[in-house]
mmCIF entry with sequence, helices, sheets and N, C-alpha, C, O atoms, coordinates in Angstrom:
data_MODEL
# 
_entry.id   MODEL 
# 
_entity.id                         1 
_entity.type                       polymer 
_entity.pdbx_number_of_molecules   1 
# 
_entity_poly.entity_id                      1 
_entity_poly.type                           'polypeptide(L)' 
_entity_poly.nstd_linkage                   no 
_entity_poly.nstd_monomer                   no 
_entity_poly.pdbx_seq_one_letter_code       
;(UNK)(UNK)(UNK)(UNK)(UNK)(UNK)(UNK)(UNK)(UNK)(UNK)(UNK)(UNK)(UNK)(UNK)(UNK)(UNK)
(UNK)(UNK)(UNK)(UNK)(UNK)(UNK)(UNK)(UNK)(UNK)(UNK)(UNK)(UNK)(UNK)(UNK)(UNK)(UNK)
(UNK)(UNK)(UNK)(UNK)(UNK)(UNK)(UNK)(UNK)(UNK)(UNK)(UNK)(UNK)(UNK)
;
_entity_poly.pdbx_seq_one_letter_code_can   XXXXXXXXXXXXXXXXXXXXXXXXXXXXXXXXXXXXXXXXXXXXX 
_entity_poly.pdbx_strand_id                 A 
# 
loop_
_entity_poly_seq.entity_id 
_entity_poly_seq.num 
_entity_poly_seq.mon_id 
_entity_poly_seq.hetero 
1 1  UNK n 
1 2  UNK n 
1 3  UNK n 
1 4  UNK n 
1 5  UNK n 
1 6  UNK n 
1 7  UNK n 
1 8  UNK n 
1 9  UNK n 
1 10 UNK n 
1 11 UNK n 
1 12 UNK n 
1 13 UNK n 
1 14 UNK n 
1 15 UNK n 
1 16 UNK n 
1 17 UNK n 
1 18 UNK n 
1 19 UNK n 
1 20 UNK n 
1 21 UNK n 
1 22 UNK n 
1 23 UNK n 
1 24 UNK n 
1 25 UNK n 
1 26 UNK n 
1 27 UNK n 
1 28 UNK n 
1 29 UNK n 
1 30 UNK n 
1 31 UNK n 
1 32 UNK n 
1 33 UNK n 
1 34 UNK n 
1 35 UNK n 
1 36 UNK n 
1 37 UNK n 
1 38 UNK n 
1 39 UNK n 
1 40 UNK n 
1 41 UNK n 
1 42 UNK n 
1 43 UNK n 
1 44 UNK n 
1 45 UNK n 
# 
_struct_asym.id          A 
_struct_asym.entity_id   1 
# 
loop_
_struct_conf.conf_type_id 
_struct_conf.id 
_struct_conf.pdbx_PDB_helix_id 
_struct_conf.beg_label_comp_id 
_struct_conf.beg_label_asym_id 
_struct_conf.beg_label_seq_id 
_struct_conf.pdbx_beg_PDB_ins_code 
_struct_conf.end_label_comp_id 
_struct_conf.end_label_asym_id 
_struct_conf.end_label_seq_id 
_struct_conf.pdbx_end_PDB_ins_code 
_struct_conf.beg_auth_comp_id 
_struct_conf.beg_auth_asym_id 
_struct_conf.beg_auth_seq_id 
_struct_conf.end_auth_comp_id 
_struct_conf.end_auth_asym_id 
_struct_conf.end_auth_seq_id 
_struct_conf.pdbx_PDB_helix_class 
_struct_conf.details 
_struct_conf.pdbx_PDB_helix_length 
HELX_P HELX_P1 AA1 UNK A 2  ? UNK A 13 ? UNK A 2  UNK A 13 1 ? 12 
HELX_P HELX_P2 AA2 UNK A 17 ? UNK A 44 ? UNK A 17 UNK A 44 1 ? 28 
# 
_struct_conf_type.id          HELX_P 
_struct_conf_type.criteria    ? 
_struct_conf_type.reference   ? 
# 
loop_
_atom_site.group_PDB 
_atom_site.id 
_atom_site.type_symbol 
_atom_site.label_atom_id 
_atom_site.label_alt_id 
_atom_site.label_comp_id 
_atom_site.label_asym_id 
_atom_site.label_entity_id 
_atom_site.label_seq_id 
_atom_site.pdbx_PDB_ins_code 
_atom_site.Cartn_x 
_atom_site.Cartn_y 
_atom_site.Cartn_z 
_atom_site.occupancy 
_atom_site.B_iso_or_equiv 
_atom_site.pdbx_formal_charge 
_atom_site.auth_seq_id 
_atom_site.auth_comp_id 
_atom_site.auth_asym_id 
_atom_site.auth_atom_id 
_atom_site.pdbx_PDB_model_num 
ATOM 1   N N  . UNK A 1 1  ? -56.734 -22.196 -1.810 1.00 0.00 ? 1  UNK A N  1 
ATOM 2   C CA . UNK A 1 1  ? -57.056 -22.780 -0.502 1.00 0.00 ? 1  UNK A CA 1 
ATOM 3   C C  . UNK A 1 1  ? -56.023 -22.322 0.532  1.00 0.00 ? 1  UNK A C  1 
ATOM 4   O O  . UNK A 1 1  ? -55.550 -23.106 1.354  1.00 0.00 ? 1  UNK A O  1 
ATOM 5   N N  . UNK A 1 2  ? -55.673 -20.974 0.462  1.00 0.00 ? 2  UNK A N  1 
ATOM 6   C CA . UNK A 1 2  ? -54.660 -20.680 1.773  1.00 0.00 ? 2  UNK A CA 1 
ATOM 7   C C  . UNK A 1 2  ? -54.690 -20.593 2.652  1.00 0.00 ? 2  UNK A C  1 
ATOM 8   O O  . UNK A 1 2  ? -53.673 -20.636 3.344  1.00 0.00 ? 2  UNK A O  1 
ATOM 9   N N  . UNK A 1 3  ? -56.407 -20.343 3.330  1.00 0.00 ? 3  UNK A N  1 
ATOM 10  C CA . UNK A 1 3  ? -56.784 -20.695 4.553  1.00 0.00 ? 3  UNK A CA 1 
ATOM 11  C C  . UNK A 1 3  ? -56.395 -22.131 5.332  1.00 0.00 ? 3  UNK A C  1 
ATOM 12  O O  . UNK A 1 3  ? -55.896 -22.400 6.425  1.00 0.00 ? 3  UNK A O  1 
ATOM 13  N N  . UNK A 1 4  ? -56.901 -22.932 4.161  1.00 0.00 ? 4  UNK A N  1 
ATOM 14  C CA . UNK A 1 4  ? -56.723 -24.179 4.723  1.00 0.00 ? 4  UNK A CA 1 
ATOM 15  C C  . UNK A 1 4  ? -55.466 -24.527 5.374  1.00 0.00 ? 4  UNK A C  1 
ATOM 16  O O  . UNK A 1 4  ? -55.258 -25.190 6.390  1.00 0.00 ? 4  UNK A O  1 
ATOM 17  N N  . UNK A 1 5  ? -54.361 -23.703 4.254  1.00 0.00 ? 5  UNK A N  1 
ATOM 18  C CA . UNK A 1 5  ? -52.915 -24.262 4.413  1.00 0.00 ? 5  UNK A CA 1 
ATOM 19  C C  . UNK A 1 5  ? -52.489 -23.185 5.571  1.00 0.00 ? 5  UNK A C  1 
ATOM 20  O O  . UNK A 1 5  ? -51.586 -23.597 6.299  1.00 0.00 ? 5  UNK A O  1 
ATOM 21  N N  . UNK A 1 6  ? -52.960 -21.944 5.850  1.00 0.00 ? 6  UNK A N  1 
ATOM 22  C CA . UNK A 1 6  ? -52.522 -21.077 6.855  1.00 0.00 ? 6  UNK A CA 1 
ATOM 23  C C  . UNK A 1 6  ? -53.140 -22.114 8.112  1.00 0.00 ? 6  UNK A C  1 
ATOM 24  O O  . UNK A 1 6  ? -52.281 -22.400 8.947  1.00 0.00 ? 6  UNK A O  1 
ATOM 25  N N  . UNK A 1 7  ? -54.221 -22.583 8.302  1.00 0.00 ? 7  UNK A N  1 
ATOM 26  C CA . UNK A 1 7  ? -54.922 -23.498 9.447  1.00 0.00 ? 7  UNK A CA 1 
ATOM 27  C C  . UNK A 1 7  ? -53.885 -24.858 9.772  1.00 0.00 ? 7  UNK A C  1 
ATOM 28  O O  . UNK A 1 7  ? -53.703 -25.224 10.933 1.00 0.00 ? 7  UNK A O  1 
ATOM 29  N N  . UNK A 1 8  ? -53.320 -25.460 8.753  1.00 0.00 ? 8  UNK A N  1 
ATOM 30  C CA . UNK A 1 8  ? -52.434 -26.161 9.058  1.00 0.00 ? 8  UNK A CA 1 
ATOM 31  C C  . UNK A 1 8  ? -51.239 -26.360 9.805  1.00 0.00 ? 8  UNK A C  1 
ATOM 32  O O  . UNK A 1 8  ? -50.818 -27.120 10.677 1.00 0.00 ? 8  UNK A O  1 
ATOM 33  N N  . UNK A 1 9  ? -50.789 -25.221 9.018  1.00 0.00 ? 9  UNK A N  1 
ATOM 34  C CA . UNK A 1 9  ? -49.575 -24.525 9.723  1.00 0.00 ? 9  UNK A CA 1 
ATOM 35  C C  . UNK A 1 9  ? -49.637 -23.923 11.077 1.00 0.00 ? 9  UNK A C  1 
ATOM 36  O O  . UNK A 1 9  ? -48.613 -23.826 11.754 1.00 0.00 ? 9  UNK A O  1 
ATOM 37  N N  . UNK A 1 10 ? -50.825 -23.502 11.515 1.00 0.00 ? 10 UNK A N  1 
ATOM 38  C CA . UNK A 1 10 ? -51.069 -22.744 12.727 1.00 0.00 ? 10 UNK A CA 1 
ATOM 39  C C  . UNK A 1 10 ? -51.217 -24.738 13.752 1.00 0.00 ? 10 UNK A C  1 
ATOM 40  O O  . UNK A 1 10 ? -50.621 -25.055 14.781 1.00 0.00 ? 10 UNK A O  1 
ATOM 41  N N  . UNK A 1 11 ? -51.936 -25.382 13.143 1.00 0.00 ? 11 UNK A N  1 
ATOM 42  C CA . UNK A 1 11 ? -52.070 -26.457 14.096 1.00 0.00 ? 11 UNK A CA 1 
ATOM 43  C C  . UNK A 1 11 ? -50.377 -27.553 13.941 1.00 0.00 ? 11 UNK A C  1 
ATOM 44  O O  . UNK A 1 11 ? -50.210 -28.653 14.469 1.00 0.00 ? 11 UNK A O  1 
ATOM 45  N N  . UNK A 1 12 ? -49.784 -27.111 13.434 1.00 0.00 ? 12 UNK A N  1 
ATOM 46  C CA . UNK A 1 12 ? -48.613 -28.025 13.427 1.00 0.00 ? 12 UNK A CA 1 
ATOM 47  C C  . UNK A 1 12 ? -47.673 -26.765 14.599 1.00 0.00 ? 12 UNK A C  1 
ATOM 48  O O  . UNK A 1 12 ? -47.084 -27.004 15.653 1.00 0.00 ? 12 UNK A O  1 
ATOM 49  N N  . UNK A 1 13 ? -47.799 -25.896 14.119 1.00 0.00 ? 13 UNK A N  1 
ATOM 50  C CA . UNK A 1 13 ? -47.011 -24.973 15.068 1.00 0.00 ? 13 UNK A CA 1 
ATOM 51  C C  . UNK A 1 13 ? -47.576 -24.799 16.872 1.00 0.00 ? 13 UNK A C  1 
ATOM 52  O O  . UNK A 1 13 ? -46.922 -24.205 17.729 1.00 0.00 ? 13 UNK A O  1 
ATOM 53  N N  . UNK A 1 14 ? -48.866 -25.454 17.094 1.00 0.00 ? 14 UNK A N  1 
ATOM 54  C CA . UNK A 1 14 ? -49.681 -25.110 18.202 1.00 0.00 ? 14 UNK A CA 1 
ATOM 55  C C  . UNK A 1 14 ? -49.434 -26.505 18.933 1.00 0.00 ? 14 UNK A C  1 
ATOM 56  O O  . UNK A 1 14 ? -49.584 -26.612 20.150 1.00 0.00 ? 14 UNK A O  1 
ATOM 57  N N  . UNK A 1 15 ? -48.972 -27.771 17.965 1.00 0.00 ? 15 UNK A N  1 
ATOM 58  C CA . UNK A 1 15 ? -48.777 -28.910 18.587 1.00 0.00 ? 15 UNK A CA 1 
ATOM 59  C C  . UNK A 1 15 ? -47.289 -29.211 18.697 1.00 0.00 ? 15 UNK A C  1 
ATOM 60  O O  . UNK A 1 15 ? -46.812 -30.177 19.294 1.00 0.00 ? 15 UNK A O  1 
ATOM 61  N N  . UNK A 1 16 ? -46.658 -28.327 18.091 1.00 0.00 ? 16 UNK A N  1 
ATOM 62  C CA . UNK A 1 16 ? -45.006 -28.102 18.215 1.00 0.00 ? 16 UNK A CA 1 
ATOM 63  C C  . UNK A 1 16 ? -44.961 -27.132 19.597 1.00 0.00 ? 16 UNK A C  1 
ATOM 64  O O  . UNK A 1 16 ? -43.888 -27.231 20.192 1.00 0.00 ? 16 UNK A O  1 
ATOM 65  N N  . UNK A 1 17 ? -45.859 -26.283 20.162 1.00 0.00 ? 17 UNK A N  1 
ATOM 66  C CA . UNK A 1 17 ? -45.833 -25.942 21.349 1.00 0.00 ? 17 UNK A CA 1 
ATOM 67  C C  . UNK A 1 17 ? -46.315 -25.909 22.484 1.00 0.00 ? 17 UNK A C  1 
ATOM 68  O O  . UNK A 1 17 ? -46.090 -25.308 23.535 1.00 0.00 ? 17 UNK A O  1 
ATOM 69  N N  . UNK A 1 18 ? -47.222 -26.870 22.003 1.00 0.00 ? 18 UNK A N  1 
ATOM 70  C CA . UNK A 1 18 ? -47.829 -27.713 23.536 1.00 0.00 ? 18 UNK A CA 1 
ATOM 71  C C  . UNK A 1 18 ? -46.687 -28.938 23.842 1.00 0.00 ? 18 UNK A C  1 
ATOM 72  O O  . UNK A 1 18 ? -46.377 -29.324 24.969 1.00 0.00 ? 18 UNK A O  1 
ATOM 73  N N  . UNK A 1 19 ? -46.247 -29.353 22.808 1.00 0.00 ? 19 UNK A N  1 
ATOM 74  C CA . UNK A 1 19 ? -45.310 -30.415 23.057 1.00 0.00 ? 19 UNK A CA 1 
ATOM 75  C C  . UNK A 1 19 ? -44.047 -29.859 24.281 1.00 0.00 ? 19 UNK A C  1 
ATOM 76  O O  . UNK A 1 19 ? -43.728 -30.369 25.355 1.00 0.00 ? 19 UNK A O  1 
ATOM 77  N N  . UNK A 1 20 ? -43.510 -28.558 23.549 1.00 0.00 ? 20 UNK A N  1 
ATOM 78  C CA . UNK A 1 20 ? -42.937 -27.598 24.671 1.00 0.00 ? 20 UNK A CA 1 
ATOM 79  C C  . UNK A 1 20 ? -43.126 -27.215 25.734 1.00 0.00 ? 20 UNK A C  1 
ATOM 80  O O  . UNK A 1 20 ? -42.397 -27.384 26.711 1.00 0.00 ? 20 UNK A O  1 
ATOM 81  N N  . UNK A 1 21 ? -44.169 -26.627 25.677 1.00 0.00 ? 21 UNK A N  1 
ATOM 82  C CA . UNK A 1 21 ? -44.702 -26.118 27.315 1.00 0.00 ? 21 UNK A CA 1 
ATOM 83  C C  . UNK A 1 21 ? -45.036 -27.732 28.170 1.00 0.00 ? 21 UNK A C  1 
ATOM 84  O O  . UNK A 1 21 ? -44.996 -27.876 29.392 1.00 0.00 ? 21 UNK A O  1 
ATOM 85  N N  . UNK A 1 22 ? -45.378 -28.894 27.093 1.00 0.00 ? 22 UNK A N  1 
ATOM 86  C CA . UNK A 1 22 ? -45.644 -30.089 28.710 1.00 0.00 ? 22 UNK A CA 1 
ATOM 87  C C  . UNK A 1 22 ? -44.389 -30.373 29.035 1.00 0.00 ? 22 UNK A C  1 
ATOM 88  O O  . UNK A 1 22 ? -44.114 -30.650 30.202 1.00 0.00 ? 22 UNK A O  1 
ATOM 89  N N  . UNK A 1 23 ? -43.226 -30.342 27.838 1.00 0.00 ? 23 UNK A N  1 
ATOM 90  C CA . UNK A 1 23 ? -41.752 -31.012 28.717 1.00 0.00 ? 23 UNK A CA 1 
ATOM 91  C C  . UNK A 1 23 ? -41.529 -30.134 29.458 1.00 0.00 ? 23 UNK A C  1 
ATOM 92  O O  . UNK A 1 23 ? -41.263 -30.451 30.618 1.00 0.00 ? 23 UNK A O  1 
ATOM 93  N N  . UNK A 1 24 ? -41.550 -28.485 29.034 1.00 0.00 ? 24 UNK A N  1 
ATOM 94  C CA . UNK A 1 24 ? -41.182 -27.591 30.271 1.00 0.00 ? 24 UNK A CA 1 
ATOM 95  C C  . UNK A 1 24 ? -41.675 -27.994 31.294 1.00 0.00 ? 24 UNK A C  1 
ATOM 96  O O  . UNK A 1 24 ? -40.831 -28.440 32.071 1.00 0.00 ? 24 UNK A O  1 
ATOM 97  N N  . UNK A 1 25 ? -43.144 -28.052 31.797 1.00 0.00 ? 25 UNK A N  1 
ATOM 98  C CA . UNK A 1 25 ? -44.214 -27.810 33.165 1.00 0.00 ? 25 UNK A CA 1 
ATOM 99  C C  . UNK A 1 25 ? -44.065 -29.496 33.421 1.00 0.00 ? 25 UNK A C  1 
ATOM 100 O O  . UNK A 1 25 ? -44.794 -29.965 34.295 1.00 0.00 ? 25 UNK A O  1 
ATOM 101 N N  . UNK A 1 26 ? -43.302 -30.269 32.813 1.00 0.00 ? 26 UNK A N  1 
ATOM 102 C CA . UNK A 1 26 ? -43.643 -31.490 33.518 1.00 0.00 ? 26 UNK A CA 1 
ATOM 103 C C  . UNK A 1 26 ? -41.997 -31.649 33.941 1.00 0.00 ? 26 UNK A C  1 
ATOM 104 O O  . UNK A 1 26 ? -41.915 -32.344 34.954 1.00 0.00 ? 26 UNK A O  1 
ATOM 105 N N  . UNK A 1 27 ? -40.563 -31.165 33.411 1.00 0.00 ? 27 UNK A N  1 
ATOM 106 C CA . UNK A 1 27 ? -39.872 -30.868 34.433 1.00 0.00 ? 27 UNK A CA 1 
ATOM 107 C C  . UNK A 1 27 ? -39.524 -29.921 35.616 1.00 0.00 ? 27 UNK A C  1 
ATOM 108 O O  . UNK A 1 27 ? -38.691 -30.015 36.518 1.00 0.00 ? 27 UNK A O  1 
ATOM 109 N N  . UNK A 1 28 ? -40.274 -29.157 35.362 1.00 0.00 ? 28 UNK A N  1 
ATOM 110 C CA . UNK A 1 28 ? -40.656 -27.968 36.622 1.00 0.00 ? 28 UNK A CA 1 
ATOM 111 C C  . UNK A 1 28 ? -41.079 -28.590 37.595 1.00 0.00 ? 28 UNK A C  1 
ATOM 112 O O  . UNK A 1 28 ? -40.677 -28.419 38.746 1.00 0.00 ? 28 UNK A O  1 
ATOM 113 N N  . UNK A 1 29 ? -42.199 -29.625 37.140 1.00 0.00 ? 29 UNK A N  1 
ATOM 114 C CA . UNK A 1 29 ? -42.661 -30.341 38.087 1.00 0.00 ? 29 UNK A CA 1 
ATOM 115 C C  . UNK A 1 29 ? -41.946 -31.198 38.486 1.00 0.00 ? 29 UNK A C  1 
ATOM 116 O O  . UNK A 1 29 ? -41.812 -31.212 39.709 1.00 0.00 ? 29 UNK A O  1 
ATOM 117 N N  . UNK A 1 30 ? -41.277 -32.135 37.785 1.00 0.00 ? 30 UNK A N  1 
ATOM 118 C CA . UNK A 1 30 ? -40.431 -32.698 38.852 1.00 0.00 ? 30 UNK A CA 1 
ATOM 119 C C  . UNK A 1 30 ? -39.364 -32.336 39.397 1.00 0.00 ? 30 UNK A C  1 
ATOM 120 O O  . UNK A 1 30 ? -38.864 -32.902 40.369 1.00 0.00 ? 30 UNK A O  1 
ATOM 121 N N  . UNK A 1 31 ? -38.757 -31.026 38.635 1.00 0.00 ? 31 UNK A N  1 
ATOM 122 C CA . UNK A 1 31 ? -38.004 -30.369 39.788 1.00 0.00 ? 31 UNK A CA 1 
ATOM 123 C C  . UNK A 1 31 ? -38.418 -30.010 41.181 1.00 0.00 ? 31 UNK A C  1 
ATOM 124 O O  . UNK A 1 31 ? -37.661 -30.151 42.141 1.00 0.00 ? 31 UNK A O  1 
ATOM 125 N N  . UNK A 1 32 ? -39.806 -29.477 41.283 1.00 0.00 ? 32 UNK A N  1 
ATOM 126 C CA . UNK A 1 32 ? -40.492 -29.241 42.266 1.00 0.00 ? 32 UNK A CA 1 
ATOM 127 C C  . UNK A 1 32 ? -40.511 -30.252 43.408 1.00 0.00 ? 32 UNK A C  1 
ATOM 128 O O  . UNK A 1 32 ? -40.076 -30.170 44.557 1.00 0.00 ? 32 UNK A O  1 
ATOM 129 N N  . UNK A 1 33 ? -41.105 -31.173 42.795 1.00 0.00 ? 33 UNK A N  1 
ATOM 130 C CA . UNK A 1 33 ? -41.069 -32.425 43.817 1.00 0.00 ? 33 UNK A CA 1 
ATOM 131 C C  . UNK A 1 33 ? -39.757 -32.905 44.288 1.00 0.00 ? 33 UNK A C  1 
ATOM 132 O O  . UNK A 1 33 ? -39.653 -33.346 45.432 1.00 0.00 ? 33 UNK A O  1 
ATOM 133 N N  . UNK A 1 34 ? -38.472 -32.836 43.271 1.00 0.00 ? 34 UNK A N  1 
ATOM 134 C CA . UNK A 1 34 ? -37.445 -33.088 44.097 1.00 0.00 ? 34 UNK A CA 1 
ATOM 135 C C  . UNK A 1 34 ? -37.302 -32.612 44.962 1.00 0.00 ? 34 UNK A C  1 
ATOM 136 O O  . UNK A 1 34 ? -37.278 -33.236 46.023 1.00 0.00 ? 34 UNK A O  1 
ATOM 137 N N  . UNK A 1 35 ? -37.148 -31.326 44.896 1.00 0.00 ? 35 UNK A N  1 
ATOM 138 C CA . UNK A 1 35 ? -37.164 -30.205 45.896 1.00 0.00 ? 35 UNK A CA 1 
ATOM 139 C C  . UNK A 1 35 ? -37.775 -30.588 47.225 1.00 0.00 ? 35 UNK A C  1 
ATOM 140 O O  . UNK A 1 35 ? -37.312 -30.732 48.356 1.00 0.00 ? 35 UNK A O  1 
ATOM 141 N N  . UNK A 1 36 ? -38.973 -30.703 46.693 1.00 0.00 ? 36 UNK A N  1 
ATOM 142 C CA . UNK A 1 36 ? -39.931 -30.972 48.330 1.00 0.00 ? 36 UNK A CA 1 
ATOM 143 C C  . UNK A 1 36 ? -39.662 -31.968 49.216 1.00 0.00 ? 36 UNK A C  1 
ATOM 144 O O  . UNK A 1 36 ? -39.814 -31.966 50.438 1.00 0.00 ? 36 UNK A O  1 
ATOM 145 N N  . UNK A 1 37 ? -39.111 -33.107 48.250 1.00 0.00 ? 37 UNK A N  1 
ATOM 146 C CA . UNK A 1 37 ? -38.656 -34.955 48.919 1.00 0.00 ? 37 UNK A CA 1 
ATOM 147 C C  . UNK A 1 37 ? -37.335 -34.213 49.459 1.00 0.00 ? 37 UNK A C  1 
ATOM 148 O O  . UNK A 1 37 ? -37.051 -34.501 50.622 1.00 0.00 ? 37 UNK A O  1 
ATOM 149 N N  . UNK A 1 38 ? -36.637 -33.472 48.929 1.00 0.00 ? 38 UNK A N  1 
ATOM 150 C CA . UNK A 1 38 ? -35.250 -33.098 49.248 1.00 0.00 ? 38 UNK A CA 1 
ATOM 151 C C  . UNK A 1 38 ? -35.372 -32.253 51.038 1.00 0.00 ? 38 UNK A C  1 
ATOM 152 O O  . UNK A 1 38 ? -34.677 -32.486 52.026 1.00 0.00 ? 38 UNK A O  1 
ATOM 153 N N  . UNK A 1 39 ? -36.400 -31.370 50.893 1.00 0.00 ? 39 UNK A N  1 
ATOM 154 C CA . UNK A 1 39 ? -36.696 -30.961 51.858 1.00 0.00 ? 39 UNK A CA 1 
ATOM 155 C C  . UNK A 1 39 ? -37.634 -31.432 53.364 1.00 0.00 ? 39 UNK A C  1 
ATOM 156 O O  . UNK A 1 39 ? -37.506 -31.153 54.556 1.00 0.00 ? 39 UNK A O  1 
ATOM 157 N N  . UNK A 1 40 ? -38.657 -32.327 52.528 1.00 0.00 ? 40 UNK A N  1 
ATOM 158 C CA . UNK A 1 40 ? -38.920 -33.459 53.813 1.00 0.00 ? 40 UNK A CA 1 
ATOM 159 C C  . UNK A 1 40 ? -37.658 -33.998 54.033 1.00 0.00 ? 40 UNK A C  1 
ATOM 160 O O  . UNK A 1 40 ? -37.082 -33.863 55.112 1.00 0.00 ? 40 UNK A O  1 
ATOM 161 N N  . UNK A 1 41 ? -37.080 -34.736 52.869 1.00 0.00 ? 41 UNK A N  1 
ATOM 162 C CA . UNK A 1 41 ? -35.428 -35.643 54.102 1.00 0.00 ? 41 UNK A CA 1 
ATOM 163 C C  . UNK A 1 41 ? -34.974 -35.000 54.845 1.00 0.00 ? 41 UNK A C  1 
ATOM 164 O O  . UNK A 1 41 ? -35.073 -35.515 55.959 1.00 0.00 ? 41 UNK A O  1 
ATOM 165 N N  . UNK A 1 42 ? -34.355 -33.831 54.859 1.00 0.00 ? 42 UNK A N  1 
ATOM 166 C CA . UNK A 1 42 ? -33.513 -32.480 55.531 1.00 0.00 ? 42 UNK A CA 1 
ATOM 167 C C  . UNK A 1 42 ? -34.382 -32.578 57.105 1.00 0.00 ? 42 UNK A C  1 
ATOM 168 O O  . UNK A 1 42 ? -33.911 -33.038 58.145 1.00 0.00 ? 42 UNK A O  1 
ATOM 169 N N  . UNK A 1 43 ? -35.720 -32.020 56.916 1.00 0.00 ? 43 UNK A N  1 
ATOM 170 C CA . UNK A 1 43 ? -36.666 -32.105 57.880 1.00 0.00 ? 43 UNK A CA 1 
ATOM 171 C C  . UNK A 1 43 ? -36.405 -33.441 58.677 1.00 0.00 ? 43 UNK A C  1 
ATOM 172 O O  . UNK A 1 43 ? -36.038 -33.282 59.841 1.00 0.00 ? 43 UNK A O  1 
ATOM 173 N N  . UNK A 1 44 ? -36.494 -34.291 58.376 1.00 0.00 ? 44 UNK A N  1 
ATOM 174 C CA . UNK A 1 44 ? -36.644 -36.115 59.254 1.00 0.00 ? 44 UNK A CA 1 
ATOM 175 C C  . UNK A 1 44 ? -35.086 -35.568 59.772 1.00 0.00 ? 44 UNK A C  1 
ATOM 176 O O  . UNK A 1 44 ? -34.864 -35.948 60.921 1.00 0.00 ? 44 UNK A O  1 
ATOM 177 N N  . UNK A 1 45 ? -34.514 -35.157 59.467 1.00 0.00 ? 45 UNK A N  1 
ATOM 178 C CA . UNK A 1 45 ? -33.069 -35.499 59.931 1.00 0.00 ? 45 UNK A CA 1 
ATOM 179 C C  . UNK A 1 45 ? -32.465 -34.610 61.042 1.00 0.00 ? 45 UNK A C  1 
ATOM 180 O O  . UNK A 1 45 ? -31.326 -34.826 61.454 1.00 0.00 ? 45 UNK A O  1 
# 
């Protein structure tokens, strides 16, 4: 059954890197937005 166990491994490794890419793209994102709040304040001022 090595398919099965190669399929496993491919979905433990695919959810080990979605887990990655959302912490990446979800602090990008809030780097982003700091950025932007950082730059509206600058602006008001």
């Amino acid at each position: 059954n090595l398919l099965m166990t190669n399929f496993d491994y491919y979905s433990a490794c695919k959810a080990k890197l979605d887990k990655v890419v959302y912490r990446v793209t979800f602090n990008s994102i809030s780097e982003a937005i700091r950025n932007v709040s950082k730059g509206v304040n600058h602006d008001n001022e």
